[in-house]
C-alpha positions in Angstrom: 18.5 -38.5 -56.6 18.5 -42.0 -56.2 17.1 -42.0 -53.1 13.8 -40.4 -54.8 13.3 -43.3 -57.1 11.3 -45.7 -55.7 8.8 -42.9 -54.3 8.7 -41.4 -57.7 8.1 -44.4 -59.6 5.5 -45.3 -57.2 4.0 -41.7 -57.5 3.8 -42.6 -61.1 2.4 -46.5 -61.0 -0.7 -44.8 -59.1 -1.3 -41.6 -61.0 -1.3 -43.5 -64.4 -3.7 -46.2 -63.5 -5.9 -42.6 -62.3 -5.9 -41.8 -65.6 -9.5 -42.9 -66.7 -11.0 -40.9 -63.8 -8.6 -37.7 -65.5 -10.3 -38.7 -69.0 -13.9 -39.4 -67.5 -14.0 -35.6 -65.8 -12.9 -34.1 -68.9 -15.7 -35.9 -70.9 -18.1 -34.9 -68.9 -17.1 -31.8 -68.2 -16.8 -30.6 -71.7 -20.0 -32.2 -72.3 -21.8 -29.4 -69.7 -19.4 -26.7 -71.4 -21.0 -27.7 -74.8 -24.0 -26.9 -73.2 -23.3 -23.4 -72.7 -22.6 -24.6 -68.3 -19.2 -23.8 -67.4 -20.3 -23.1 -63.9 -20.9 -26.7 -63.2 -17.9 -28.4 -64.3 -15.8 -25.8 -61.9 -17.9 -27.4 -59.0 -16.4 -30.7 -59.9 -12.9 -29.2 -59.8 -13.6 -27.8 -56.3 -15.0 -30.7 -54.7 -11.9 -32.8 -56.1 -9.3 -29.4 -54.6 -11.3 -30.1 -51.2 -11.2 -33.8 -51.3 -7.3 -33.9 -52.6 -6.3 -31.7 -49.5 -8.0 -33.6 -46.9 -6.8 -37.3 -48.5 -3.1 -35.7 -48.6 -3.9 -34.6 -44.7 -4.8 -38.4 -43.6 -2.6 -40.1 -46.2 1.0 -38.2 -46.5 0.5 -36.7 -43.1 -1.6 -39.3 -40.4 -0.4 -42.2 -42.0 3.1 -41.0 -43.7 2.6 -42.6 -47.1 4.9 -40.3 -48.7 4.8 -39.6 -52.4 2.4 -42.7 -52.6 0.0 -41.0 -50.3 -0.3 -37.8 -52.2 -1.0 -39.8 -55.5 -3.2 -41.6 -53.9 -5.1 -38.6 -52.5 -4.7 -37.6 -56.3 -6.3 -40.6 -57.7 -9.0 -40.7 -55.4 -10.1 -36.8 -55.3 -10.4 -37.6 -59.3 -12.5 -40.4 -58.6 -15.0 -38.5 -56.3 -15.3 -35.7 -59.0 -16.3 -38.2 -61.4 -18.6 -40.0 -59.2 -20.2 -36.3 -58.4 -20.1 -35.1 -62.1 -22.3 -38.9 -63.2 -25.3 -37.7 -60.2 -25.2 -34.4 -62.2 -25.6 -35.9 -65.0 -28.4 -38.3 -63.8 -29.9 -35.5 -61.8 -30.2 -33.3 -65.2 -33.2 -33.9 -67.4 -31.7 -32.0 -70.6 -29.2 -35.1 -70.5 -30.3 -38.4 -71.0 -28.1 -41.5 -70.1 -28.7 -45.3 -70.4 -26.8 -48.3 -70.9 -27.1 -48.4 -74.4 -25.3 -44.8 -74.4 -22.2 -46.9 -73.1 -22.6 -49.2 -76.3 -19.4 -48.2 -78.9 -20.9 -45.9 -81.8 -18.5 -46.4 -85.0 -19.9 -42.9 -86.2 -19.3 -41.1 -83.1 -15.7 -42.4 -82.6 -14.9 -41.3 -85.9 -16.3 -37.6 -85.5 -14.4 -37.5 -81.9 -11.2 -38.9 -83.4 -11.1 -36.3 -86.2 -11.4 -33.2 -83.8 -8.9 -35.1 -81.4 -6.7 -36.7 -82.6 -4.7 -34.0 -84.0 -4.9 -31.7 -80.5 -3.3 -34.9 -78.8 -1.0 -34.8 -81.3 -0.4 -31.6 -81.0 -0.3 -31.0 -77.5 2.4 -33.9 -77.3 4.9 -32.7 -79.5 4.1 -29.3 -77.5 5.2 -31.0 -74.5 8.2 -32.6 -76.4 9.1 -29.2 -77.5 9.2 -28.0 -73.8 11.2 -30.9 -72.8 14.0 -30.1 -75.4 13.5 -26.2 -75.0 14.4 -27.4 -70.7 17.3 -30.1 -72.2 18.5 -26.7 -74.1 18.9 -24.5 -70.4 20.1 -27.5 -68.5 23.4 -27.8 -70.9 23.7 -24.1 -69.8 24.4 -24.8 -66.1 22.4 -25.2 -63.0 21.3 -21.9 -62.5 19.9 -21.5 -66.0 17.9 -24.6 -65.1 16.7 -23.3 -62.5 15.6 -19.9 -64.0 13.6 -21.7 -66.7 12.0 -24.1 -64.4 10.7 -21.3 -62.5 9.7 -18.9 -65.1 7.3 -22.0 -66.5 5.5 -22.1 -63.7 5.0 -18.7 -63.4 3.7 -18.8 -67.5 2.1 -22.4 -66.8 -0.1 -19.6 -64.3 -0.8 -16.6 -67.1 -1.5 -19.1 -69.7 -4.9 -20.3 -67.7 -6.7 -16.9 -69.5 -5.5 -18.4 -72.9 -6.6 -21.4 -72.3 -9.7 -20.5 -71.0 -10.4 -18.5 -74.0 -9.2 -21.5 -76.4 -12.3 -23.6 -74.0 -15.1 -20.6 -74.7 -14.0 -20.1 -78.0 -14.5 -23.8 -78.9 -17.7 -24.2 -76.7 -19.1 -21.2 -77.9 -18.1 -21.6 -81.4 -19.7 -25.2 -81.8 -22.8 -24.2 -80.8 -23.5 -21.1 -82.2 -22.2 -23.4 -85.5 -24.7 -25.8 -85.1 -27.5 -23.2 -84.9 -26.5 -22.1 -87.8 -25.2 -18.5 -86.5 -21.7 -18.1 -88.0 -21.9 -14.2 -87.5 -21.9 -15.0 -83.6 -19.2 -17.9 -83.7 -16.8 -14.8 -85.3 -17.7 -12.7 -82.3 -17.1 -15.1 -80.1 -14.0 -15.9 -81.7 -13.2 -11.9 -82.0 -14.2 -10.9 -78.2 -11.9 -13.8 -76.7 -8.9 -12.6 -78.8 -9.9 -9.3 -77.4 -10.2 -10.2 -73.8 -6.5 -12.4 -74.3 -4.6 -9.6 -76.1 -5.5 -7.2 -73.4 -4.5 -9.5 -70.7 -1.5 -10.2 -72.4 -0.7 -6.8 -72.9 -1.1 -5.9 -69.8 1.1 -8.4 -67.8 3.4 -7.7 -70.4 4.3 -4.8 -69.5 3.8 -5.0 -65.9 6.4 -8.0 -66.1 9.3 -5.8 -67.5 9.2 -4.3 -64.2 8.6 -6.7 -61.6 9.9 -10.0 -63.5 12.6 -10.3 -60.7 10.1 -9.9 -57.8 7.4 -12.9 -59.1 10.8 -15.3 -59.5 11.9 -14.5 -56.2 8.4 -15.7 -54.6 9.7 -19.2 -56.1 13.1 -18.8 -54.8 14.5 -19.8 -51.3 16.8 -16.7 -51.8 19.0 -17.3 -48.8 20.5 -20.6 -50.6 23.3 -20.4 -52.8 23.3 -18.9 -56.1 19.3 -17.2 -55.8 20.8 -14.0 -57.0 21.9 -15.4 -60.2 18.6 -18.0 -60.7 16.8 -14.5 -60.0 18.7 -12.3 -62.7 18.3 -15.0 -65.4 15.0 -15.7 -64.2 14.1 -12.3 -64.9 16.0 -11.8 -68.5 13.9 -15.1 -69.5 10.5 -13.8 -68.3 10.7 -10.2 -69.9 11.4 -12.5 -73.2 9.1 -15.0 -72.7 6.2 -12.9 -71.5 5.5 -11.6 -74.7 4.1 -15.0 -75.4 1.3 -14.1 -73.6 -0.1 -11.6 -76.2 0.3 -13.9 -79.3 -0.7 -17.3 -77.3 -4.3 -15.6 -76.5 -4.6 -15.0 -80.4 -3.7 -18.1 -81.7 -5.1 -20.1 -78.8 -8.9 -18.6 -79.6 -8.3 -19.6 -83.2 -7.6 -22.8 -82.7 -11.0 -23.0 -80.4 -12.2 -21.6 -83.4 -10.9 -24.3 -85.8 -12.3 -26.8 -83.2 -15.3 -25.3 -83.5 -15.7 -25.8 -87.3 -14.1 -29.1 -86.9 -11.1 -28.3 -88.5 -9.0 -29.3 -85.5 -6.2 -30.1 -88.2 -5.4 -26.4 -88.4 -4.5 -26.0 -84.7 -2.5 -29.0 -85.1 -0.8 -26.7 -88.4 0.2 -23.9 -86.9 1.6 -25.4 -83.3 4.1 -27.7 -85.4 5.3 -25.3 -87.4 6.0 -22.6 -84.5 7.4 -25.2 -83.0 9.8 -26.8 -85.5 10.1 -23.5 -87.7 11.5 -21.1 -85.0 10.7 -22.4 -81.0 13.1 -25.3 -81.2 15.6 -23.8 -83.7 15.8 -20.7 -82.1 16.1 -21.4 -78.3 19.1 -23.5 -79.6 20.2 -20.7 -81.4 19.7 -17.7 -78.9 21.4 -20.1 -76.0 24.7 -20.3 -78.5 24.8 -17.0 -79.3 23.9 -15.3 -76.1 25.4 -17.5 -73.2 25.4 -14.6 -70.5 21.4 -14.0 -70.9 18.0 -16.0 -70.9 16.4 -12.7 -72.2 16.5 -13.7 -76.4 15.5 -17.4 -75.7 12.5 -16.5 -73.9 12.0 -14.6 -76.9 12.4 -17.1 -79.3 9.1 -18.9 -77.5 7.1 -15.5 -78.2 8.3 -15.6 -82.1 7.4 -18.4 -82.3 4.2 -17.8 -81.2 3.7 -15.2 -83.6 4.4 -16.8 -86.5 1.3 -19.0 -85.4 -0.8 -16.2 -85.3 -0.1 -15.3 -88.7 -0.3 -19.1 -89.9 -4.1 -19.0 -88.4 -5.0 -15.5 -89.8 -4.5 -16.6 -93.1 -5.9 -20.0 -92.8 -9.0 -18.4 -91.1 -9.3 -15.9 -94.3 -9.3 -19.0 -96.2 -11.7 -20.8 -94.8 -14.2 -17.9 -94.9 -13.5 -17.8 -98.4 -13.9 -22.0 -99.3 -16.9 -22.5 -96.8 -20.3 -20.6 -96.7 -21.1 -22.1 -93.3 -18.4 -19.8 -91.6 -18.4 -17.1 -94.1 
């Protein structure tokens, strides 16, 4: 609405120039997950929870800043995380750190921008692929929309196991790599998949009978049309939850690759799930099935699968080529 665009572009103008507190917290925080800590880097997330709330207390509430008060309380509550994670840091004595550490290493950025660059890559034409996949169900009418809005939050949610695992997989992996123990990188790589499958599995099946109820606790289902955002909701979740299974397997695979420093086959299989069958086939299951969300929520989980298969032969060939991971 236009009435929404000045706070929103204000939001934005605030959060943006946060960003180098965003990219400071991960740094460091991956730095004490490297180290085997992940304990430490969830206190800096809880100090910044705590700080955010009280900030969006005094600044959107006391002071009615609107949306530029809760970005500020945003920005800020990043800030104080990073300031918090540095005494850490400082306070440590298994981590050194001196002005010269600041000093620009050619070597380094080269060794980071291998291993990254292809995950941003990745992860942004991930996020272009959930942009179209939403430009796909808005054509199909408000209610549509709505379903698939909701039913991304509620995966956005489930995904944190995969994700997690893809983190201890990668964390893990690199340094059991570096001690040279490939046998317990596999493990590691072979207990995540484990511990995501069975999740996946399980809310799986527990979401083919309740995928109505968890879209109703995001819908105000005395307005207009909840029945319907809640019926397609539901088709699109028992589809889409299958996703769950496959994303936990390729997700600690590409920890895996990250681990090796072969970040370039995560960035492999994404694109072609995604332009093979994720894209191609929400367009096609939303032409061919206009009264249900239920096959383009599968299309997302085939596509998915086809990843899995993409890194299980790519990690069979990389046993075979390298005698570090073999």
């Amino acid at each position: 609405p236009a009435d929404a665009a000045a706070g929103t572009a204000a939001y934005l103008r605030i959060c943006f120039a946060g960003i180098p507190f965003i990219t400071a917290y991960n740094i460091i925080s991956s730095v004490f997950r490297g180290m085997g800590d992940s304990k430490t880097p969830m206190y800096f997330i809880a100090v910044a929870c705590s700080v955010n709330i009280g900030l969006d207390f005094l600044f959107v509430g006391a002071f009615d800043l609107g949306p530029a008060g809760a970005a500020l309380g945003t920005v800020l509550s990043q800030a104080v995380s990073v300031a918090v994670s540095l005494i850490f840091v400082r306070r440590r004595h298994d981590i050194g750190l001196c002005k010269e550490d600041l000093c620009p290493s050619g070597g380094i950025i080269g060794k980071i921008l291998r291993v990254g660059a292809p995950i941003a890559v990745q992860d942004g034409l991930i996020q272009v692929s959930f942009a179209i996949i939403t430009i796909i169900a808005n054509r199909r009418g408000l209610s549509d929309a709505a379903a698939v809005g909701i039913v991304e939050k509620i995966i956005g949610f489930l995904f944190l196991v995969p994700s997690s695992m893809l983190s201890s997989v990668s964390a893990l992996g690199a340094i059991n790599i570096g001690a040279e123990k490939p046998r317990r990188a596999r493990r590691t790589l072979y207990c995540a998949m484990a511990i995501a499958a069975g999740f996946g599995i399980a809310v799986s099946v527990l979401m083919q009978f309740t995928a109505e109820g968890a879209v109703t606790l995001f819908t105000d289902t005395s307005a207009d049309g909840a029945d319907e955002v809640i019926r397609l909701g539901g088709q699109y979740l028992r589809g889409y939850i299958w996703d769950c299974i496959f994303a936990g397997v390729h997700f600690s695979f590409s920890g895996y690759f990250c681990a090796v420093g072969r970040s370039e086959l995560s960035f492999m299989h994404n694109i072609a799930a995604i332009v093979l069958v994720r894209i191609p086939g929400a367009y096609m299951t939303s032409k061919l099935f206009p009264q249900t969300l239920f096959p383009m929520g599968l299309a997302t989980a085939a596509g998915s699968l086809l990843s899995v298969i993409i890194c299980i032969a790519a990690y069979a060939l990389l046993r075979r080529k390298d005698n570090k991971i073999a």
